[in-house]
C-alpha positions, 0 to 999 in steps of 0.5 A: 398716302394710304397703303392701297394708294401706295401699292397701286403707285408702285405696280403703276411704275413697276408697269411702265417699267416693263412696257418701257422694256418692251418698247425697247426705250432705254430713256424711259426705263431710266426715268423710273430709276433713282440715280444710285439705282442697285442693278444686281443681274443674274450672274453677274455683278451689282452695277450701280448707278443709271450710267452703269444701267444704261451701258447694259441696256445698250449692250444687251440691245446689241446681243439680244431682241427680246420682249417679255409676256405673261407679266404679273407683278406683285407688290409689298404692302408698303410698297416699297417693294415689288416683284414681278414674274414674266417669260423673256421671248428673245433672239440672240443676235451678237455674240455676247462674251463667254458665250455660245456663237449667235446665230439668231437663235429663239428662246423662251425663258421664265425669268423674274425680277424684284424691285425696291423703291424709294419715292416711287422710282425703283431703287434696286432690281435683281433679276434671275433666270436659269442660265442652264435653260438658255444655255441649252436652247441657244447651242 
């Protein structure tokens, strides 16, 4: 494959990625995974594997309504790596452990996300937003 090739095949899976998300289809974001997928969360720990992936999909499906606009990806030139920088819209709808009490609150939050991808299906996310922020605004 020639690199521009490359590049256009991961930003094509980056972005099924995320339509996946918004579709709230935990099935289709699994299918752009590996099976030994590294999920590095914002303040949490790595889980690895889609099982483990899945789980947190369902718990935060549970805790959180949330979509992402103003998507814009980017990626390596060997594309094997990408980013992506996005705002989370979302409600807190259960209360998450550790957590302030839900009540239905609104957030808007920027947030980004990096990928590492072997044979065209991601291989690590790691994701980050500010804690502080969505802390502030669900209180």
């Amino acid at each position: 494959m020639t690199r521009d090739v490359t590049r256009d095949v991961t930003r094509e899976t980056i972005a099924r990625y995320f339509a996946a998300f918004n579709a709230g289809d935990t099935e289709a974001m699994l299918a752009e995974l590996t099976e030994d997928v590294e999920h590095h969360v914002n303040e949490g720990r790595i889980r690895r594997g889609k099982a483990l992936f899945a789980e947190f999909c369902a718990h935060m499906s549970r805790c959180y309504r949330e979509t992402l606009t103003d998507l814009v990806i980017f990626t390596g030139d060997e594309g094997d790596r990408a980013a992506a920088e996005f705002v989370v819209n979302g409600t807190y709808l259960e209360t998450d452990a550790g957590l302030p009490e839900a009540r239905g609150q609104s957030y808007r939050l920027p947030a980004g996300s990096f990928f590492t991808l072997r044979q065209g299906r991601i291989a690590r996310i790691t994701t980050y937003y500010n804690l502080a922020d969505w802390l502030g605004q669900v209180r």
